[in-house]
N, C-alpha and C positions, 0 to 999 in steps of 0.2 A: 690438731690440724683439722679443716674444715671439711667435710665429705660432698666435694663437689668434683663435677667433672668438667676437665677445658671447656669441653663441643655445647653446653649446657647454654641455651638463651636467657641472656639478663641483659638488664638495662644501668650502665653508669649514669648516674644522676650529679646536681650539684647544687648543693643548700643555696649558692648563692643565685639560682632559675636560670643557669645557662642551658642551652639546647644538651640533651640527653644522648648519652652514645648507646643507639641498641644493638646487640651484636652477640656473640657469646662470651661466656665466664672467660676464656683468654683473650677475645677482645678488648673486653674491658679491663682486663689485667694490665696487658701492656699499655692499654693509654694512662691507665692509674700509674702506669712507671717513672713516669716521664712528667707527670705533674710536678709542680715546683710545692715546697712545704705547704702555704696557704693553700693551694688548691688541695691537696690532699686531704687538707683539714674539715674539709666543706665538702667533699665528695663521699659516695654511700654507692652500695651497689642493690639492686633490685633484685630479686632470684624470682625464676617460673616455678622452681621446687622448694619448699622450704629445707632447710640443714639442721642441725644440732647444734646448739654453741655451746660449748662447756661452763660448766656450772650454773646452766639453767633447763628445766625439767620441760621447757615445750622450746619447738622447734622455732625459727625465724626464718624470716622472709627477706629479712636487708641487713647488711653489712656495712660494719664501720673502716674506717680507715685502718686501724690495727688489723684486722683481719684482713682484709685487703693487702697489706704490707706482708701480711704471712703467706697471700697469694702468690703474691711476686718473689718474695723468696724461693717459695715451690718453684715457681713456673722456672727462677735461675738454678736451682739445683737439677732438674730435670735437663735443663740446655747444658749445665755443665758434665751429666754423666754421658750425653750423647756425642761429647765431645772429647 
């Protein structure tokens, strides 16, 4: 899983040059939620800090959609143990 934090400033982007959501790592979680397949496809996220991605030896700066998706899982197991 990815070592970032909600409160954390990024910016969602989208391959296809629509206007950018800047807000923070849960900002842009949840509007990634709610994208329909194609846009998910074409969507990336920006980081102010770089992460670790597994199975690569230097850190990154932007985020694919799979990762993303593994955000959004988080961010739902999190709302479900609150609940």
């Amino acid at each position: 899983m990815l070592d970032t934090t909600w409160d954390e400033p990024a910016t969602l982007i989208d391959l296809d040059g629509k206007t950018p959501l800047i807000g923070t790592v849960r900002d842009c979680v949840m509007h990634f939620a709610i994208f329909k397949p194609f846009a998910k496809e074409a969507a990336r996220m920006l980081l102010t800090r770089p992460v670790f991605r597994e199975g690569r030896k230097t850190r990154v700066w932007l985020l694919n959609p799979d990762e993303l998706e593994q955000l959004v899982q988080r961010l739902n197991a999190e709302k479900d143990q609150l609940h």
